[in-house]
ROSE-489335 format. One line per field, with one value per residue: chain; x, y, z of N, C-alpha, C in turn. Coordinates in pm, whole numbers. Each point is the difference from the previous one (the first is absolute). Example, Ala and Ser with C-alpha at 12.3 -4.5 7.8 and 13.67 -1.06 7.14 Angstrom:
2
ch: c(A / A)
nu: c(1319 / -35)
nv: c(-569 / 105)
nw: c(780 / -72)
cau: c(-89 / 82)
cav: c(119 / 119)
caw: c(0 / 6)
cu: c(90 / -77)
cv: c(120 / 109)
cw: c(0 / 73)
This chain:
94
ch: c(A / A / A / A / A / A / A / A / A / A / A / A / A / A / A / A / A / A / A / A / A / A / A / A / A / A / A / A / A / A / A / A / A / A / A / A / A / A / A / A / A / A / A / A / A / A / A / A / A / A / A / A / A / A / A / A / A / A / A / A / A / A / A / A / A / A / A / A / A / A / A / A / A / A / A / A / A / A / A / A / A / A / A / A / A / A / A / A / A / A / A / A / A / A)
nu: c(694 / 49 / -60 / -50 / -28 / -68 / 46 / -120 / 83 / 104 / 50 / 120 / 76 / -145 / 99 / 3 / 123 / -4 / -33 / 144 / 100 / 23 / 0 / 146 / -7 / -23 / 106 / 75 / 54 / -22 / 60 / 60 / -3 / 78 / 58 / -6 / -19 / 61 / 67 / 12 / -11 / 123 / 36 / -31 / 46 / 112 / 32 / -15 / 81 / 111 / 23 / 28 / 81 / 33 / -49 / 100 / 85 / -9 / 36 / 15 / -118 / -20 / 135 / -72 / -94 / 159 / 44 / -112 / 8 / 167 / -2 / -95 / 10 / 122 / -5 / -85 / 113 / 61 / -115 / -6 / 110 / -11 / -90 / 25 / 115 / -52 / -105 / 112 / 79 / -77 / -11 / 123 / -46 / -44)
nv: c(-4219 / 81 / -26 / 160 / 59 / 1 / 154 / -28 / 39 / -124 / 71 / -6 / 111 / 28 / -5 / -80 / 127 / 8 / -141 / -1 / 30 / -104 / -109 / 42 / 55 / -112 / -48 / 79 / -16 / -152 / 5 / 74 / -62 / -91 / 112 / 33 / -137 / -68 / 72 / -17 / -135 / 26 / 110 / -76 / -108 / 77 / 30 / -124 / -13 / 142 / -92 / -88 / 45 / 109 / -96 / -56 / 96 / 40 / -149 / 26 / 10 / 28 / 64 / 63 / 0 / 29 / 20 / 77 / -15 / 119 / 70 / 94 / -7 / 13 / 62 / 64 / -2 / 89 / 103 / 6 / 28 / 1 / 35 / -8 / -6 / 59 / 49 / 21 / 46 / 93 / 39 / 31 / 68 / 24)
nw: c(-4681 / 53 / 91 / 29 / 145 / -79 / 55 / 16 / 16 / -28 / 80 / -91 / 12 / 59 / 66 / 105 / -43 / -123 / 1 / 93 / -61 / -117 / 84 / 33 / -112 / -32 / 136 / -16 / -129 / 5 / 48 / -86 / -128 / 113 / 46 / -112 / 22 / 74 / -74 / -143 / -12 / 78 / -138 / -83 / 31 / 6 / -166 / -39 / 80 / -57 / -140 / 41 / 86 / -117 / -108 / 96 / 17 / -104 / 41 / 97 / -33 / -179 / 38 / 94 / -77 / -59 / 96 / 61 / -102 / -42 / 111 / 13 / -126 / 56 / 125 / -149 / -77 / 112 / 35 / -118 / -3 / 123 / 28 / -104 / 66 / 88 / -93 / -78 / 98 / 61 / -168 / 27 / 134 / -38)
cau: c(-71 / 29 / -66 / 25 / -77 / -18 / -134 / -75 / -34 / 49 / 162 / 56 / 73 / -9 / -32 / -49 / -48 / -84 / -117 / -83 / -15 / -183 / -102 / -63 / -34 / -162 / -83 / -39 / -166 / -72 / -23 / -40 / -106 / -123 / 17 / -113 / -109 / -5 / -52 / -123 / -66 / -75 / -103 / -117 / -76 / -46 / -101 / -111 / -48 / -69 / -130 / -128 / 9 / -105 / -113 / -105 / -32 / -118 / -188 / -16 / -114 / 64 / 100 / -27 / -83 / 40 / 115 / -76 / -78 / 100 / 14 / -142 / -5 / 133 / -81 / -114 / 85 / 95 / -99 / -77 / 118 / 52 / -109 / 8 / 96 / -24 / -130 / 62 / 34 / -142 / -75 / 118 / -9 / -165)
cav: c(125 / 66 / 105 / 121 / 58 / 132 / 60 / 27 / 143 / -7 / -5 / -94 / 39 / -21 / -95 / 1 / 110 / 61 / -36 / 52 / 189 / 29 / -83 / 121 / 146 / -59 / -11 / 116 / 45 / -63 / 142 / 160 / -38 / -56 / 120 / 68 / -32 / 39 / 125 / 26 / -66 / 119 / 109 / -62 / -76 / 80 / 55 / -68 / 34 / 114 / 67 / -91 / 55 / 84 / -15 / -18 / 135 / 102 / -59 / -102 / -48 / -93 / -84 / -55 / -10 / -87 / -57 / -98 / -82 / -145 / -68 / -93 / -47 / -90 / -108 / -83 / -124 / -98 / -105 / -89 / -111 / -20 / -88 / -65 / -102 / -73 / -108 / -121 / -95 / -81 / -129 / -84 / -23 / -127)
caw: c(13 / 91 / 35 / 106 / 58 / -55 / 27 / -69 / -68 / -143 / 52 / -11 / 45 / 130 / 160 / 76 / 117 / -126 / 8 / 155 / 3 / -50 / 129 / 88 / -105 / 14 / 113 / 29 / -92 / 91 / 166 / 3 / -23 / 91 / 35 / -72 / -51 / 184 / 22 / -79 / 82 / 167 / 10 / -74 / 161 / 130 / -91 / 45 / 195 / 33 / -18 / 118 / 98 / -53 / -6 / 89 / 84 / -77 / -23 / 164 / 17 / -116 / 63 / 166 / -31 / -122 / 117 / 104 / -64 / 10 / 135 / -7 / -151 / 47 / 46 / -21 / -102 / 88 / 73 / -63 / -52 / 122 / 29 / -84 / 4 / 102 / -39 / -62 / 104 / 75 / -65 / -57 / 123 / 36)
cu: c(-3 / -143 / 72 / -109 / -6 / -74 / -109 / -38 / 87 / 127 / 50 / 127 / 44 / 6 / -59 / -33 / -92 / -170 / -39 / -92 / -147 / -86 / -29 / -44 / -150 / -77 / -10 / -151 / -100 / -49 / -69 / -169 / -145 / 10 / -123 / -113 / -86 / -41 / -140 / -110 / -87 / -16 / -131 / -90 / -87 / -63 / -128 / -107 / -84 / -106 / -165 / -15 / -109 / -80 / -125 / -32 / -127 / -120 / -3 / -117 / 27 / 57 / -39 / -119 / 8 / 73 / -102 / -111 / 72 / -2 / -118 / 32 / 96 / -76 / -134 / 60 / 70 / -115 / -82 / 112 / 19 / -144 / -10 / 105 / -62 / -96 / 75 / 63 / -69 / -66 / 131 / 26 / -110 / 16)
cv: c(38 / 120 / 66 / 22 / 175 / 105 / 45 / 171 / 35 / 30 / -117 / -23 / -26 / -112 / 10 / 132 / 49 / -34 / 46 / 149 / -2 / -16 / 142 / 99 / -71 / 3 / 209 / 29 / -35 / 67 / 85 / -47 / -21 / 83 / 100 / -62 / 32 / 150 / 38 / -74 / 91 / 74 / -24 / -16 / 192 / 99 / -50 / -32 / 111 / 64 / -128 / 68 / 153 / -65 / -95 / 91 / 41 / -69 / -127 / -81 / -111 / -108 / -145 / -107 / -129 / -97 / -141 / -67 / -118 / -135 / -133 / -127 / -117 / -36 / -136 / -100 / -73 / -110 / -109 / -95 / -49 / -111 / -113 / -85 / -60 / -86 / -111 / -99 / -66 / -101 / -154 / -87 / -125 / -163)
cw: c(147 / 67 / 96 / 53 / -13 / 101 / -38 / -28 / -123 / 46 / -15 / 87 / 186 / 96 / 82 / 110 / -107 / 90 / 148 / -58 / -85 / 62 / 120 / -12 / -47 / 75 / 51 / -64 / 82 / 111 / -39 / -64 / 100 / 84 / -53 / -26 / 162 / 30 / -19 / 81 / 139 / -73 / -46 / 129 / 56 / -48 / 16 / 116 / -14 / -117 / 10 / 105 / 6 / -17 / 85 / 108 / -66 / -67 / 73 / -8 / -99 / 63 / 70 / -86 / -105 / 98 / 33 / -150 / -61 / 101 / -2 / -114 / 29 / 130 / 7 / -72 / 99 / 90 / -105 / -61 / 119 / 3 / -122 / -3 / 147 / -36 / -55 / 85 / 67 / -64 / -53 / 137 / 18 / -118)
């Protein structure tokens, strides 16, 4: 029983320039593909920029207000996880 290396797109027929030419007509798709997704991607992004961008223009205070409580909330976790590994050392220390 004899096996062949078949292409897998069912060409039976084809050699080796057969499979370059599928491999490079793949690899085009490929491109153009990550080409558009790339695109889409920056307009989304800058869609996005600009409408955050409005809306923190037209309610600044909210904003500023939601900004600095974030700020505060992450700093009271970073200072109480922070002091809390030091209590642990200090006591693994003695």
């Amino acid at each position: 029983m004899e096996h062949t290396n078949a292409p897998a797109s069912g060409d039976q027929t084809g050699g080796p320039d057969s499979a370059v030419g599928h491999l490079r007509s793949s690899w085009e798709h490929g491109k153009e593909a990550a080409q558009d997704v790339k695109r889409t991607a920056t307009k989304s992004r800058s869609d996005l920029s600009g409408g955050v961008d409005c809306y923190v223009k037209s309610n600044p205070k909210p904003v500023t207000l939601g900004a600095l409580g974030a700020g505060l909330v992450l700093g009271f976790l970073t200072g109480t996880l922070a002091s809390g590994s030091r209590q642990r050392s200090a006591s693994e220390a003695r």
